[in-house]
Every structure is written in structure tokens, then in C-alpha cells.
PAVEX-55367 format. One line per field, with one value per residue (C-alpha): residue number from 1; residue in one letter; x, y, z. Coordinates in steps of 0.5 Angstrom, whole numbers, always signed. Example, Ala and Ser with C-alpha at 12.3 -4.5 7.8 and 13.67 -1.06 7.14 Angstrom:
% PAVEX-55367
resi	c(1 | 2)
resn	c(a | s)
X	c(+25 | +27)
Y	c(-9 | -2)
Z	c(+16 | +14)
//
This chain:
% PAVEX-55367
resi	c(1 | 2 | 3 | 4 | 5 | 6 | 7 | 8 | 9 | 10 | 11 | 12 | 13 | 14 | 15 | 16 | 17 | 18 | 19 | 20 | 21 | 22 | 23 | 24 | 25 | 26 | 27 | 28 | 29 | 30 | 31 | 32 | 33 | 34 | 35 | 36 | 37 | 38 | 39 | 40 | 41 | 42 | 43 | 44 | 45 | 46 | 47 | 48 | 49 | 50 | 51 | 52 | 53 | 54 | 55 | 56 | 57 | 58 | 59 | 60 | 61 | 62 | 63 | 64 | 65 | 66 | 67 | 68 | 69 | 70 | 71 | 72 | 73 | 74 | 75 | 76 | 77 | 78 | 79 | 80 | 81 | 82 | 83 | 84 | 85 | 86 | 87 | 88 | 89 | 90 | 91 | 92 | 93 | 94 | 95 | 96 | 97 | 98 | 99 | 100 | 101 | 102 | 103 | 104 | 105 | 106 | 107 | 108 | 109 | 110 | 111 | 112 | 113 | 114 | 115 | 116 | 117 | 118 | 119 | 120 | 121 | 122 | 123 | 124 | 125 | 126 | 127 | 128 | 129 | 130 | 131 | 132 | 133 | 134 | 135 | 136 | 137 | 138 | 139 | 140 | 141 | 142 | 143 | 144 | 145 | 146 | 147 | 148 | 149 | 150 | 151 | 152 | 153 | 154 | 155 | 156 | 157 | 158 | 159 | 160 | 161 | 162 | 163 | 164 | 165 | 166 | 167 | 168 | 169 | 170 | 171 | 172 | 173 | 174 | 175 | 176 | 177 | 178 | 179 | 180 | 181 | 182 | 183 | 184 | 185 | 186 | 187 | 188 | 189 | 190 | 191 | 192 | 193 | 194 | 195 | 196 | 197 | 198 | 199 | 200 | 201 | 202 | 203 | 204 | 205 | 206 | 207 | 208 | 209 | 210 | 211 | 212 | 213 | 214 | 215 | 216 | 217 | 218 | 219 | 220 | 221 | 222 | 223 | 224 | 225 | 226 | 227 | 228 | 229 | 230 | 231 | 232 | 233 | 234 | 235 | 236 | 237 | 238 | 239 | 240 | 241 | 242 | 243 | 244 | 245 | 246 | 247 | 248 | 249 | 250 | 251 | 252 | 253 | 254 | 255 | 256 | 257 | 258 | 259 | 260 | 261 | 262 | 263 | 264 | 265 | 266 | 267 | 268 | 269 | 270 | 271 | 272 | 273 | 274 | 275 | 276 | 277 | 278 | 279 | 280 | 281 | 282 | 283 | 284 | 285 | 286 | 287 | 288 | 289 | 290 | 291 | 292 | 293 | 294 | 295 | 296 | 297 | 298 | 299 | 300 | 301 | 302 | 303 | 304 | 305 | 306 | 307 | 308 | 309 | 310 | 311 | 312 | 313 | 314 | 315 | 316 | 317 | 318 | 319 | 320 | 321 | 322 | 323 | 324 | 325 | 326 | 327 | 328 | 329 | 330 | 331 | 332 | 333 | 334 | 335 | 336 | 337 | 338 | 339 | 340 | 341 | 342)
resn	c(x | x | x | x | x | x | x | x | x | x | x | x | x | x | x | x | x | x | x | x | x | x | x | x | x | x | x | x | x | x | x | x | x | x | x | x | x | x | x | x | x | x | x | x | x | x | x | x | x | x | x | x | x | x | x | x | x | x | x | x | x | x | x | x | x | x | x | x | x | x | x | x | x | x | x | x | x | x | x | x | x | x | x | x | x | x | x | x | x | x | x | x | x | x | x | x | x | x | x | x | x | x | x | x | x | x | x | x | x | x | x | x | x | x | x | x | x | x | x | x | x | x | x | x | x | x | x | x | x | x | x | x | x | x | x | x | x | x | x | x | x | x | x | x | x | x | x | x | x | x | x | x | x | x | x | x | x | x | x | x | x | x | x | x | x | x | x | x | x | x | x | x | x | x | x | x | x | x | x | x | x | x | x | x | x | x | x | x | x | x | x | x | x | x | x | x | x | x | x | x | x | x | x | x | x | x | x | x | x | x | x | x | x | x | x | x | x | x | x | x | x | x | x | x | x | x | x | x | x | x | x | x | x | x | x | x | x | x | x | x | x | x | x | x | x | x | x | x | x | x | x | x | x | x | x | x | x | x | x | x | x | x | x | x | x | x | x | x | x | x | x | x | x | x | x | x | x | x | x | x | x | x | x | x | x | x | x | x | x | x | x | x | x | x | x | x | x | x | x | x | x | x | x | x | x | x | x | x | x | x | x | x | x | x | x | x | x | x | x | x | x | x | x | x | x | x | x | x | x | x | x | x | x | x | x | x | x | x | x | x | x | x)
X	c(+0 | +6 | +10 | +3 | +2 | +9 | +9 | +2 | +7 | +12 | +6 | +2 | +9 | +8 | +16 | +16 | +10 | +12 | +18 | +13 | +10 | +17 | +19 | +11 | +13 | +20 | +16 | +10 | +14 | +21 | +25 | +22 | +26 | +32 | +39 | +38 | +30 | +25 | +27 | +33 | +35 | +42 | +41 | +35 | +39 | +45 | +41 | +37 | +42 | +47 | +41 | +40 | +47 | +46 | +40 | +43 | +49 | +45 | +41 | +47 | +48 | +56 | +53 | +50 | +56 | +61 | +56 | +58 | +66 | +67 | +65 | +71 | +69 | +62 | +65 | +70 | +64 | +60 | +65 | +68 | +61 | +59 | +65 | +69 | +64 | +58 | +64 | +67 | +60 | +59 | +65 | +63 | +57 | +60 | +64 | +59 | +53 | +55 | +55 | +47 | +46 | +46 | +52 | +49 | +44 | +51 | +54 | +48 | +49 | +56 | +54 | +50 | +54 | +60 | +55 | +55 | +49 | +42 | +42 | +35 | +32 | +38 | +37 | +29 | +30 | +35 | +31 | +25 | +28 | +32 | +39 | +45 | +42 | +49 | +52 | +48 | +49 | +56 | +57 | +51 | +54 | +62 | +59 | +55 | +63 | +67 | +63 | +64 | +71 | +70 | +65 | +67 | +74 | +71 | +67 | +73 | +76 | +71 | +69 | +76 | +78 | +81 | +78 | +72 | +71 | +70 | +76 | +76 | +80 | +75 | +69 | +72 | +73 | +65 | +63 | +67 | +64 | +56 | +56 | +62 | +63 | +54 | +55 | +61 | +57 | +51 | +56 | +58 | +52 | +49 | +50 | +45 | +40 | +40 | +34 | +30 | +31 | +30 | +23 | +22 | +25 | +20 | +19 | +27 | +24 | +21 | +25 | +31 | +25 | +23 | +30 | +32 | +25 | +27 | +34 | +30 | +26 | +31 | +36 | +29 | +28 | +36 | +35 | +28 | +30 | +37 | +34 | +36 | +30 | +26 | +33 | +33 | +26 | +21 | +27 | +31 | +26 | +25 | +33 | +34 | +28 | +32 | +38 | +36 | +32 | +39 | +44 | +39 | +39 | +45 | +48 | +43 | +45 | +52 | +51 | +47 | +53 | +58 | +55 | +54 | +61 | +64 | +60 | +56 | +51 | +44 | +44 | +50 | +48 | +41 | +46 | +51 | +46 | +42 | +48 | +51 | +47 | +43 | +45 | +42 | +39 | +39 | +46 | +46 | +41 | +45 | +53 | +50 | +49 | +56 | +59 | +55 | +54 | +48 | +50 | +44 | +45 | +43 | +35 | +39 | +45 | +40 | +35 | +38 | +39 | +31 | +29 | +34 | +31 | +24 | +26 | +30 | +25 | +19 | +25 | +28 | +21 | +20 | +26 | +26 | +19 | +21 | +28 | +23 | +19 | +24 | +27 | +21 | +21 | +28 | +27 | +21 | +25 | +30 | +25 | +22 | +28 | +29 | +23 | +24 | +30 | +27)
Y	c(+0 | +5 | +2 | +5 | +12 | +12 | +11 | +15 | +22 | +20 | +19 | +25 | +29 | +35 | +34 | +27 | +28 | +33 | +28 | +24 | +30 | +32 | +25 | +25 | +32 | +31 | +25 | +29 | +36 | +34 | +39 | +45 | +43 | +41 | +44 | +50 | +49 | +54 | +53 | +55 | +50 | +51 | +59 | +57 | +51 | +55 | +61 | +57 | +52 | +58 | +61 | +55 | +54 | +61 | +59 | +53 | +58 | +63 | +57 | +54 | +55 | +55 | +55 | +49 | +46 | +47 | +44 | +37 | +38 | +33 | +25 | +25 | +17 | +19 | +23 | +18 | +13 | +18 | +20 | +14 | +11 | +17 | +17 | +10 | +4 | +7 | +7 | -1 | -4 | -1 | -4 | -11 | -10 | -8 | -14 | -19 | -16 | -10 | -15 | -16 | -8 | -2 | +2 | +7 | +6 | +2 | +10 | +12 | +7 | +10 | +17 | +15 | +11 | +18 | +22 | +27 | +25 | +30 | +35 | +37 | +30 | +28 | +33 | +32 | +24 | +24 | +30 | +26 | +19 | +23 | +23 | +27 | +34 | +38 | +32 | +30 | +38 | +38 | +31 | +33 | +40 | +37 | +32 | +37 | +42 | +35 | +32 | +39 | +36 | +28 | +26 | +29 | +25 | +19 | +20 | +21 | +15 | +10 | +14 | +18 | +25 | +28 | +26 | +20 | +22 | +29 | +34 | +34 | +40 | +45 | +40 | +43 | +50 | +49 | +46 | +52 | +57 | +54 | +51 | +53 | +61 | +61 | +57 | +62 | +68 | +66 | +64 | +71 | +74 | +71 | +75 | +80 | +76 | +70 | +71 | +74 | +68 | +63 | +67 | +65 | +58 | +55 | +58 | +58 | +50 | +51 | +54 | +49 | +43 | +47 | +47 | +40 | +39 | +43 | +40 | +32 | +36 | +38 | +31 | +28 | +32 | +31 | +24 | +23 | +28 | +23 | +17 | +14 | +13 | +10 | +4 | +2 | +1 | +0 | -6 | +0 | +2 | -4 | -6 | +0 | -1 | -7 | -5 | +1 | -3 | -7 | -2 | +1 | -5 | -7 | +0 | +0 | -7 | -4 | +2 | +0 | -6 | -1 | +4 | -2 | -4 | +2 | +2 | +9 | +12 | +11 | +18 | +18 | +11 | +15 | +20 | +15 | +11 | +16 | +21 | +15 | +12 | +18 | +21 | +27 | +29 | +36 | +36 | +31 | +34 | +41 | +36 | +31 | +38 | +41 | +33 | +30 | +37 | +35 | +27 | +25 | +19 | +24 | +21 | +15 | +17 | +20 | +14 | +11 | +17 | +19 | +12 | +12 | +18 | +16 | +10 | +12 | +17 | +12 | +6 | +11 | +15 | +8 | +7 | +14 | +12 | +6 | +10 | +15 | +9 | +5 | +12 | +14 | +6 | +7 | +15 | +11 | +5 | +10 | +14 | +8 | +6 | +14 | +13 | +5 | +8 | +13)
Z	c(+0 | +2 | -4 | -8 | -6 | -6 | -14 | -14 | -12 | -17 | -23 | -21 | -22 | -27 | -28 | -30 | -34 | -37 | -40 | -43 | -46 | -48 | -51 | -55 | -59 | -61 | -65 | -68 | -68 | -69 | -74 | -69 | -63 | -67 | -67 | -73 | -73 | -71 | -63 | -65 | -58 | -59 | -56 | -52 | -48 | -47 | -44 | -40 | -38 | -35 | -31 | -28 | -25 | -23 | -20 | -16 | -14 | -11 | -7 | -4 | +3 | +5 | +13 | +11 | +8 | +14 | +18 | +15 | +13 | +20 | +18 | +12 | +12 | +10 | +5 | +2 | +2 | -2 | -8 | -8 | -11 | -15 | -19 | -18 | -16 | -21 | -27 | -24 | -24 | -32 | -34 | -31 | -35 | -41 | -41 | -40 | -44 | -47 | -55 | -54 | -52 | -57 | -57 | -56 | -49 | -47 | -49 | -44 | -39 | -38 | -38 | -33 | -28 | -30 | -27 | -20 | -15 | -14 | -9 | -8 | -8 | -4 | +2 | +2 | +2 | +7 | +12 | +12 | +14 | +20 | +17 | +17 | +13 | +13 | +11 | +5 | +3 | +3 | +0 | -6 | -7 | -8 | -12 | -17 | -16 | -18 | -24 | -28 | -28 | -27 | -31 | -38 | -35 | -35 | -41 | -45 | -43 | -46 | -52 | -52 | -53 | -61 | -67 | -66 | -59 | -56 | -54 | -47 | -47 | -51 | -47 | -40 | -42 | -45 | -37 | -33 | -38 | -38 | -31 | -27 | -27 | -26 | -20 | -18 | -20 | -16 | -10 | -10 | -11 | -6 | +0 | -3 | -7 | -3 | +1 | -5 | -9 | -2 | -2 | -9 | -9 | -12 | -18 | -18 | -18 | -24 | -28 | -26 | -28 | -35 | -37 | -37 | -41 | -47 | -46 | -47 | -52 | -56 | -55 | -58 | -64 | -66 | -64 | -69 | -75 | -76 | -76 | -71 | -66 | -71 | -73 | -66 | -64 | -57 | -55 | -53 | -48 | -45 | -44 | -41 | -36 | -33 | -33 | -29 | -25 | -23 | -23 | -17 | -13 | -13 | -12 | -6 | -3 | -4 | -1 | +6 | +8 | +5 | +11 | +16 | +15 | +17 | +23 | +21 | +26 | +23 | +21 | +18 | +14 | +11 | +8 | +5 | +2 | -2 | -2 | -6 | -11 | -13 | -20 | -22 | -28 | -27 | -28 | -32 | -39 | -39 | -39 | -43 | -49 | -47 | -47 | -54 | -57 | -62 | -63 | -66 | -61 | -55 | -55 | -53 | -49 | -43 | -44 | -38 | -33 | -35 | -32 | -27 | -24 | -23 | -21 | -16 | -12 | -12 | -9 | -4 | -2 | +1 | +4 | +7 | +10 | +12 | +16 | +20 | +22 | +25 | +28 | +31 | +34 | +36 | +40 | +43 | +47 | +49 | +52 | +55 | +58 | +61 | +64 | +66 | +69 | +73)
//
């Protein structure tokens, strides 16, 4: 039942019904949105996409991060995940079955597993089931810093750097320009217009959610106009599906007995586990136009992380719930002792 209105939440969200929507008019309306046509999205995209960061800077609370700089353990467990773990599992994967999957949705899978972790979902998830907020502050917000420069990294090191793959140099450059210097500028504009914009953040919200749209949009268009949606066929959609649904559950299993191993405190394990097996779409849609540039193959390279996102709130909403009430259950017997001891 839990698991139902958990799933209900998530179906009923504008945003991810909004992906749908985007993903239907790339098929009937593609040359509109693809690079060059009436959208002109390559100027549009890049406008939006600064705007963005600019937002995520001025909303990004330096207090709040020195608050979690104590639990180095926690740290290392959380970027070591996102950008090395994620990476290793691929890459197994890639050995066992990458001949029986399309270049292309391996591509994304990668892409995927090279990505830095969510900030707001993983805050949210990690206050509502008592863990350790500034903690998962820090670590989402060093994660999003370090994936400017990591992620194109890794992605150069499958499909390589120079001719045939991309030039890392010139990528890096585009990322410090489009993503970097906006969060920067943000930061440092943020004594005077952060209360502004935490009055206003929900619509800061929209804006941020809007962008990734265009972004799914335009990815399609391009993907639609070359042809090459219509080579792969419905297959794709489904291998996609299933290995995000594995990649989820094995990062899951991975990072709870990672956690307990090291003897985490309850709070410090909530942060860790949704910390580390979050991967962000918000960063991932804006990097993945900068990286790929108008790669008719877009469509296919973001499938993986438009899956995984969903899928990862509804799993771990039912987690967080099931934190809070085992939290709830173990304040409740400590109190019964207090009062036993009396």
C-alpha cells in the first residue's frame, strides 16, 4: 500500500509527466526542436542552462556545508560511489553483455554511472527519513562541483578524446564556462539576493525543471530528425528499463552493507545510501548537450538517467519512510528506558 502511494506521488508529478509530454512532441514536431530549427534550442538551451546554475549557486547554502565537513569517512564513501563504483559495475557489464546491447544505450549507461549525485532529492529523502542533512548538503553539492570536471573525464576514457570521440580540452572549457562560473557567480552574489531567491525558490524550481524539458526535448528532436530513434526500435525502451531497475538494486544492496560495514550511525547511513546511489538529472541533461553536443544518438544516451530518475525517487521515498519509522520506533524505546530507569 505504501509502495502504491509512493508510486501514485511520483506518476502524478508534472515534471515527470512533462518528460512524456517532451519525449511525444520530439515524435510528431521534431524539426521544430532540433538543432537549427524554428526552437533555435542551441541558443535557447545554453541561455536556460546558465540560468540554471546560476540559480543552483545563489540557493547553495555555505553555512550549511561547513556543517557537514566532520565525517571524512562518509565523504569518501559517497564520491567514491558516484564516480568510481557506478563506473566499475559498467564496466563489468560492459564485459558480460555489452555485445547483446546497442552501442548507443551502453553509451548512456556509462553516461549514467559517470554522473554526479542529486541535490534536492537527496536532501529531501535524507531530512524526511532523520539522517544527516548537513552531511548530505556537502556531499550532493561537492558531488555536483567535481562532476564538472569528472564526469567529461570518464566519458573520454570510453569514447576517448580527439577525433571520433570528444576533445576534452574544449568540453572542460564549455563546462567551466556554461555550468561553473554561473555557480560561482551565484555564490557571490548570494549575500545580496539569496533571501530573494529562497522566498521565490519554488519557482527557481520550475525554471530549473523546465530547462531539463527543453533540454529531453531538443535531445529527441535531433534523435528523431537523423533517423536513428526510428533504427533502434521499442527494444531499447525495454533494456533500458531493466538495467536501470539492477543498477538501482545492486548500488542500493552495495551501499547499505558499504555503510554498515563502516559502522555508520543510523543518521550517517541514511546520508550515505541516498547520497551515493543518487544520479542527477538536473546535471545530467545540461552536461550531457555540452559533452555530446547535437549527437543525433542524444535520445538514446540520456534514456538510461530519464529511467533511473524516477525510479530512484519512488524506491527510495519507500525507504525514507521506512527510516522514519524505524527512527520513530527506536526514539520510542530509548524514551521507554529513560522512563524505566526513573
Amino acid at each position: 500500500m505504501h509502495a502504491f502511494k509512493h508510486l501514485k506521488r511520483v506518476v502524478t508529478d508534472w515534471f515527470l509527466c512533462g518528460m512524456l509530454i517532451a519525449t511525444l512532441l520530439a515524435y510528431f514536431f521534431p524539426v521544430f526542436g532540433a538543432t537549427g530549427g524554428g526552437m533555435h534550442a542551441e541558443y535557447v538551451i545554453n541561455i536556460g542552462v546558465f540560468l540554471v546554475f546560476f540559480l543552483h549557486g545563489v540557493n547553495l547554502s555555505s553555512e550549511q556545508i561547513s556543517h557537514g565537513l566532520k565525517n571524512w569517512k562518509l565523504h569518501v564513501m559517497v564520491q567514491g560511489f558516484t564516480f568510481m563504483v557506478f563506473p566499475l559495475i559498467w564496466l563489468l557489464s560492459d564485459k558480460l553483455l555489452g555485445s547483446h546491447v546497442p552501442s548507443l544505450l551502453m553509451l548512456g549507461f556509462f553516461y549514467l554511472c559517470a554522473l554526479p549525485s542529486t541535490i534536492s532529492s537527496s536532501v529531501a529523502l535524507t531530512g524526511s527519513a532523520g539522517g544527516n542533512v548537513p552531511a548530505a548538503i556537502l556531499n550532493a553539492s561537492l558531488s555536483s562541483v567535481l562532476g564538472i570536471f569528472l564526469t567529461p573525464l570518464l566519458v573520454s576514457l570510453v569514447v576517448g578524446s580527439g577525433a571520433g570521440g570528444i576533445d576534452l580540452g574544449s568540453t572542460l572549457l564549455d563546462l567551466c564556462a556554461m555550468l561553473l562560473l554561473p555557480l560561482v557567480l551565484g555564490q557571490l552574489l548570494r549575500p545580496m539576493f539569496g533571501k530573494f531567491f529562497a522566498r521565490h525558490k519554488r519557482y527557481t524550481n520550475i525554471v530549473d525543471k523546465l530547462v531539463i524539458l527543453l533540454l529531453v526535448y531538443s535531445a529527441f528532436c535531433n534523435s528523431m530528425v537523423s533517423g536513428m530513434w526510428q533504427q533502434q526500435g521499442n527494444g531499447v525502451i525495454l533494456s533500458a528499463l531493466i538495467g536501470s531497475v539492477i543498477l538501482l538494486a545492486v548500488i542500493l544492496w552495495m551501499t547499505t552493507r558499504t555503510a554498515r560495514a563502516l559502522k555508520f550511525s543510523p543518521a550517517d547511513e541514511i546520508a550515505a545510501v541516498f547520497c551515493a546511489s543518487k544520479k542527477s538529472l538536473a546535471a545530467g541533461a545540461p552536461m550531457a548537450a555540452l559533452i555530446f553536443g547535437a549527437n543525433p544518438g542524444l535520445g538514446l544516451i540520456l534514456l538510461p538517467i530519464m529511467i533511473y530518475h524516477p525510479l530512484q525517487l519512488i524506491v527510495c521515498s519507500v525507504m525514507a519512510e521506512s527510516y522514519a519509522n524505524r527512527n520513530r520506533e527506536r526514539v520510542a524505546q530509548q524514551n521507554a528506558e529513560l522512563i524505566s530507569a526513573r
